[in-house]
N, C-alpha and C positions, 0 to 999 in steps of 0.2 A: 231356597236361599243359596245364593250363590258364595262357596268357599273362595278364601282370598291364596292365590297362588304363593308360595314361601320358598323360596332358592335354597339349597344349605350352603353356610358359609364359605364351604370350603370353593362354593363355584364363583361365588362373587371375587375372592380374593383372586381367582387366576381367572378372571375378566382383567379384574386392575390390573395385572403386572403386564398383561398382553397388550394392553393400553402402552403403557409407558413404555414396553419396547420398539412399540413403532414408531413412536415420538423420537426416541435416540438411535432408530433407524435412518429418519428423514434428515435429522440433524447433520450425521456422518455423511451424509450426499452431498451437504453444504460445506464441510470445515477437514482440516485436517489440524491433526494436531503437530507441534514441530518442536522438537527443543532448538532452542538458543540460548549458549552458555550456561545452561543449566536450573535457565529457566520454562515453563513449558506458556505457549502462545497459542493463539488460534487463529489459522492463517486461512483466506479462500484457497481452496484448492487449486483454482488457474493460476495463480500465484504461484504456487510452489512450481507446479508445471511448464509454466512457459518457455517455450526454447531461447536459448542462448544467440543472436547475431553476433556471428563473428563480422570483424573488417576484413574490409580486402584487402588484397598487394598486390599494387603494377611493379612485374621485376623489370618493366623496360624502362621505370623513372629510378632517376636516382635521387629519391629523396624531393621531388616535387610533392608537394604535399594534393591530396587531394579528397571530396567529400563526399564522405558515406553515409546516406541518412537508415535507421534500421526502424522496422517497422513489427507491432507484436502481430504473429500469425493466429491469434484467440482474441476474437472478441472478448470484450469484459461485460460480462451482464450487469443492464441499466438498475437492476432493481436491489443489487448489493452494492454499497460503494468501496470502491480498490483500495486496498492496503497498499502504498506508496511506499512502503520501508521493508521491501522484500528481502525476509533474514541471509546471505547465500553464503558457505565456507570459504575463508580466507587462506588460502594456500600458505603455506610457511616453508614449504624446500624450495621455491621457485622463486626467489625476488623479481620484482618487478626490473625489465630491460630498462637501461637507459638509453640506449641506441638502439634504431632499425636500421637489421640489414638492408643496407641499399644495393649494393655494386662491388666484385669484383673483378679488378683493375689491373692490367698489363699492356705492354706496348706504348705504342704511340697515340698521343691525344695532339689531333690537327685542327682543334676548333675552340674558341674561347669553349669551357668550362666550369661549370658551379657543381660542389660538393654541399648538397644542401641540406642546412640544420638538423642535427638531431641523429646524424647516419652513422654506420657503419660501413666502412670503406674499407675493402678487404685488397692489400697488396700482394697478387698472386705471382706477381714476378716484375722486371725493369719498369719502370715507367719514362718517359722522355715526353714531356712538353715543347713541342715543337715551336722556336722563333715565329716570333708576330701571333702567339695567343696568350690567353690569360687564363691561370686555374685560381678560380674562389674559391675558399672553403669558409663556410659559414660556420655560429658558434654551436657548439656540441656537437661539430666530427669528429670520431676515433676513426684514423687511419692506422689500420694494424698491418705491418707486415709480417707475412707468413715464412718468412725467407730472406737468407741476409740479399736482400733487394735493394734497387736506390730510387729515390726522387729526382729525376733528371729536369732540370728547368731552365730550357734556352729561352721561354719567354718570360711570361713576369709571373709571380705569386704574391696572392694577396691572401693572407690567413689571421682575419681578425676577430678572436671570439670574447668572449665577456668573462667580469669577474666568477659567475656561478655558472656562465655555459663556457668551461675551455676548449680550448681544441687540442686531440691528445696526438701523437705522435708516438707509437710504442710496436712494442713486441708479440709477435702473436704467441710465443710458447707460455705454457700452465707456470712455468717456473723458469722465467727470464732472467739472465744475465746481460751486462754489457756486453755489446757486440754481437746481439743475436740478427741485426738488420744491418744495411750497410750505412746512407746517409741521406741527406737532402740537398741537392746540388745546384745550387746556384751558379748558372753559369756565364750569361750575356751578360757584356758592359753595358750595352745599348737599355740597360731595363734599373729601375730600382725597386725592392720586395719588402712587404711590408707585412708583418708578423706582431699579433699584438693576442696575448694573454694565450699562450700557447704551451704544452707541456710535450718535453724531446726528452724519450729515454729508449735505455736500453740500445744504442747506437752505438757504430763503429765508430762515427764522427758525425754526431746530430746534424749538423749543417756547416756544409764548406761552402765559402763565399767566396765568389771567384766574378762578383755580378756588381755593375755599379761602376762610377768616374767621377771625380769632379764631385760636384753635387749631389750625383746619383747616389746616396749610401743604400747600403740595406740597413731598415731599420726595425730594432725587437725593443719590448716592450713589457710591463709586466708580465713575465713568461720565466715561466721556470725548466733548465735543462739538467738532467738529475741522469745518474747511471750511466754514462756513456762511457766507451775509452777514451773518448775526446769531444769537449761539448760541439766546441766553436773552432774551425780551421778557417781563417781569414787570410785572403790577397787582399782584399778591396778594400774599398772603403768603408767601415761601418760604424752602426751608432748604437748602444743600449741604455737601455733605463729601467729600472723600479726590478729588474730580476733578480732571479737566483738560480744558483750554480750549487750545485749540490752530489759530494758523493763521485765526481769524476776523475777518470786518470789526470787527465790536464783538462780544465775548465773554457778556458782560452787559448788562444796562440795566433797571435801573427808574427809571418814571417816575409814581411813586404815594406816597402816604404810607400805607404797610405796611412790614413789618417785612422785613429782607432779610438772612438768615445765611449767610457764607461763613466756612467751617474748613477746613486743613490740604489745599488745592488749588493747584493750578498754573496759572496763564497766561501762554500761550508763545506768542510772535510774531503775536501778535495787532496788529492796529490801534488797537483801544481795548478794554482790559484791561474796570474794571469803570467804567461811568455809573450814576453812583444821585442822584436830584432828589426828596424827598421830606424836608419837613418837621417831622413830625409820626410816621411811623411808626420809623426809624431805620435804619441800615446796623451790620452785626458784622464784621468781616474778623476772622479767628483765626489766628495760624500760616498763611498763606498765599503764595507765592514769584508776582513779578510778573517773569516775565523776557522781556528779547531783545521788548516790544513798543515800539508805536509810542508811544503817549499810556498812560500803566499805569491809572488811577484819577483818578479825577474822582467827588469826596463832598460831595453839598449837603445839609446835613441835621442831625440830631440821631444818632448812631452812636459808636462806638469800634473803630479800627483799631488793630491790638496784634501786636506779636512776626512782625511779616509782615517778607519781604525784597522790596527791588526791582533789580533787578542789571539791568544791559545792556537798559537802555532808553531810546530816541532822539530820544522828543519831548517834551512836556509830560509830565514823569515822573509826580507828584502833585498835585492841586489840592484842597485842602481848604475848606471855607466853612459857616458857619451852626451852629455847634454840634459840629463832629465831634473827638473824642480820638482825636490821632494820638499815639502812645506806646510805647517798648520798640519802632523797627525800625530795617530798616537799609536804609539807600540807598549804594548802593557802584557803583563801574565802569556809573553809565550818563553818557551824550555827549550831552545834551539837546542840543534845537535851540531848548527857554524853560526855564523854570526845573526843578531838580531838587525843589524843594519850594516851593509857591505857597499860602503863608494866607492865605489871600484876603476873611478877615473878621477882627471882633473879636472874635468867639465860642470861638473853639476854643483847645484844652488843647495844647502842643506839650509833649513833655517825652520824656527821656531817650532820644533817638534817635541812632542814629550815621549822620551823612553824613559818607562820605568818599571818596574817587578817583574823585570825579567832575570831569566838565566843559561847562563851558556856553556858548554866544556870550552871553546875557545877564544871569544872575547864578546864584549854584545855591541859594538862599534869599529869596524873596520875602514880607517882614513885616509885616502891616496893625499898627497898634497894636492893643494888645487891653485889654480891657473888664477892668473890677474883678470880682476871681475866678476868672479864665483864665489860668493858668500856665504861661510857656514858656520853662523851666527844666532842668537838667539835660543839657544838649544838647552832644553836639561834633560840630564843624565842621572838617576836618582833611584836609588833603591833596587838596583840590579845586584846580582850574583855573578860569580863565574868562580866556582867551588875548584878546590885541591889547590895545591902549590902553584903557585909560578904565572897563577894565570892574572889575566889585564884586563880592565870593564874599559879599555879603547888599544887599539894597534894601529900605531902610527906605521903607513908607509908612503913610499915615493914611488913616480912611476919617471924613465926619462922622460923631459924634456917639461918639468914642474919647476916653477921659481920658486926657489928653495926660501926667499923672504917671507913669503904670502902666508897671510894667516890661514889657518886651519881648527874649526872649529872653536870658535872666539867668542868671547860676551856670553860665554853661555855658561851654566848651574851642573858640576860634577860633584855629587855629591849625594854623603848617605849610602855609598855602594858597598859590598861585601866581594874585595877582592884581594891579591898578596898586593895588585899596583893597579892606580887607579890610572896609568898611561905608559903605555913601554913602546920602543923604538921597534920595526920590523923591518930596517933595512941595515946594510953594512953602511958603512962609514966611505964618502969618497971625496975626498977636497973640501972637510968639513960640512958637511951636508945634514941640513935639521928642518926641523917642524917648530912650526910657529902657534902654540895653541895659547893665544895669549888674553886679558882682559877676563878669565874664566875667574869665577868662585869656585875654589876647589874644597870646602868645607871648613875652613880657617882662615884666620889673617899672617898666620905665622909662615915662612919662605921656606924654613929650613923642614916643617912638617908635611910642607905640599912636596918637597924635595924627595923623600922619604917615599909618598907616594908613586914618583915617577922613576920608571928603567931606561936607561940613556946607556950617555958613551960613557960617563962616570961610574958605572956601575961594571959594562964591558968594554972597552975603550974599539972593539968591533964595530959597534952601533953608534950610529947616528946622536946628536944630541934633539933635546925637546926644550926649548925655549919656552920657558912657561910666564915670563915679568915680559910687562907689569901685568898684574892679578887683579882681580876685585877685593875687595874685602869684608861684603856682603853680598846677597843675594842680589843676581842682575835682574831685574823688575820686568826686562822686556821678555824675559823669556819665562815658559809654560809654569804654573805653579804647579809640584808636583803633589800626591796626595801620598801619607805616610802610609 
């Protein structure tokens, strides 16, 4: 009779384990295991492996785009299906570029020109656009210069980018100052340049316009010029809208007789807001906010400033002369260190503007007489300062060759000010010689208390008188209501 064979335990048990280790032998051939953020996954292995295709780069395009298909070098085996959501490290010292290097750039460009989307444009020294071509620059070009370099352009420029893809114009050093590059130069009549949502910093004088006639303006556009010693140098003619001026020595400046349009833009802490010296072609300020600068505007010329604000500004706030309509604005909450409004000729139109909460060491209305036909009317004056002794919330003077009859600031609301006089004479006395500031509400109906307010020849028999009857005796309705 045959015995039945009996294993000891101990052999069976190390059968089994030798079992199970080649099971989690075969497994491990299949998977790897991977953390992801600190969870642990099970990935195919060709997965984890697969090489990286980089893109190419043609350094001969600049910024033409072109397509690169990439292809994996591992099959994926048909009998497991691919994990599509491959875990891979997200880098965090290397932000992602927003620009590709495309090109740099020096000398002469003899052939129309596109700077295409999305590039990096490296200015490695002068550029000059040579008459009869055109440089594009599409949206999301950084043109840096590496060196105080210029933009030279005898033919035309068109550089128009969008609200979220700008086109930047800047500096190439780590820690940029104004005036690390030199400028953008516009320079043929024969052309007009058309610039829309573009950013100019860090310049000697972002763009001198010397380009355009007639019609031809150069024309900017939502585009902001920030950090330069000087944003905007204009001969020409030019036009802007919707910008801002930001942070420059002088923001503006022409010194030409052409035409100069500013609408519905900003100037912010600038040194000198806008300079314009030109007789004969004009200044437009429209809807434009002058704030937080040093000196805001300074207008010699024939123009109309209209519906603009100037707030929190600390030096020479406006100085007006030679023809310019200042009308419908408002000067509020600035601290001149000279006057808050200086008409500084006989020419110009003052009307319907509101000064108020301001303050000044020397007066916050400085008034030449003005010439038959120039109306300075409509006006209140309210709520100003001009602290310490002696001082005036208006300074009446004359320049020769003023008709000493002609009213001077008339029909308009003085009143509510913190000053020793709310009007004083600033000329000598010659053949009876006065200012006519009449039909005003001076904060009373009483003659003898508005009398009180004003500094004449009665007071030094030197000065001039201020003809102030007849008076209002209430508030003149046509002009600005002021806010307490």
């Amino acid at each position: 009779m045959k015995q039945k064979l009996r294993l000891p335990i101990t052999v069976v048990i190390a059968g089994i384990a030798c079992a199970i280790a080649c099971i989690v032998t075969l497994v491990s051939l299949e998977f790897q295991t991977v953390a992801v953020a600190g969870n642990l996954t099970l990935t195919p292995f060709w997965n984890v492996y697969a090489p990286v295709v980089m893109k190419s780069f043609n350094p001969q395009t600049i910024g033409t785009p072109t397509s690169t298909s990439t292809t994996s070098q591992t099959p994926t085996p048909t009998s497991t299906p691919t994990n599509t959501s491959t875990p891979t490290a997200t880098p965090t010292s290397t932000p992602t570029p927003t620009v590709t290097p495309c090109a740099s750039v020096s000398g002469n460009i003899s052939t129309n020109t596109t700077w295409r989307a999305g590039c990096l444009i490296v200015v490695s020294g002068p550029v000059f656009l040579e008459f009869g071509n055109t440089l594009t620059i599409e949206p999301g070009v950084t043109v840096r210069f590496d060196g105080n370099y210029d933009l030279w352009i005898s033919g035309r420029l068109v550089a128009q980018g969008t609200e979220f893809n700008p086109i930047r114009f800047t500096s190439g050093l780590s820690n940029p100052i104004p005036g690390n590059w030199k400028e953008i130069r516009l320079h043929q009549t024969e052309y007009s340049h058309k610039l829309s949502f573009v950013i100019i910093e860090y310049a000697q004088t972002g763009i001198v316009n010397n380009a355009g006639l007639g019609t031809l303006a150069t024309t900017i556009d939502h585009s902001t010029i920030r950090l330069n010693s000087t944003g905007i140098s204009s001969q020409k003619p030019i036009s802007i809208s919707d910008s801002i001026f930001e942070g420059n020595g002088t923001a503006f400046s022409q010194f030409a007789h052409y035409l100069a349009q500013i609408s519905n833009s900003v100037f912010e802490r600038n040194v000198n807001g806008v300079l314009y010296y030109g007789t004969s072609g004009g200044i437009q300020i429209q809807a434009t906010t002058f704030l937080s600068n040093t000196n805001a505007l300074q207008a010699n010329g024939l123009g109309n400033i209209q519906y603009s604000t100037f707030r929190g500004n600390t030096g020479s706030v406006v100085q007006v002369y030679q023809g310019i309509n200042f009308s419908n604005n408002v000067l509020s909450n600035n601290h001149s260190s000279g006057y808050v409004l200086n008409i500084d000729d006989t020419n110009s139109t003052i009307e319907s503007n509101l000064i108020e909460h301001n303050s000044s060491a020397t007066a916050i209305v400085r008034a030449e007489q003005a010439n038959i036909g120039y109306s300075r009317i409509y006006n209140t004056i309210a709520y100003n300062e001009v602290p310490g002794g002696g001082g005036c919330i208006i300074h009446f003077d004359r320049s020769g060759g003023a008709y000493p009859n002609e009213p001077n600031l008339s029909y308009s609301n003085i009143i509510s000010n913190t000053a020793t006089y709310s009007a004083c004479m600033q000329f000598r006395i010659t053949n009876g010689d006065a200012v006519w500031p009449t039909n005003n509400y001076w904060g009373t109906a009483d003659s003898a208390a508005i009398s009180q307010q004003i500094y004449d020849f009665y007071d030094d028999h030197t000065w001039g008188y201020v003809v102030y009857e007849p008076y209002a005796t209430s508030l003149v309705a046509q002009a600005p209501t002021p806010s307490p």
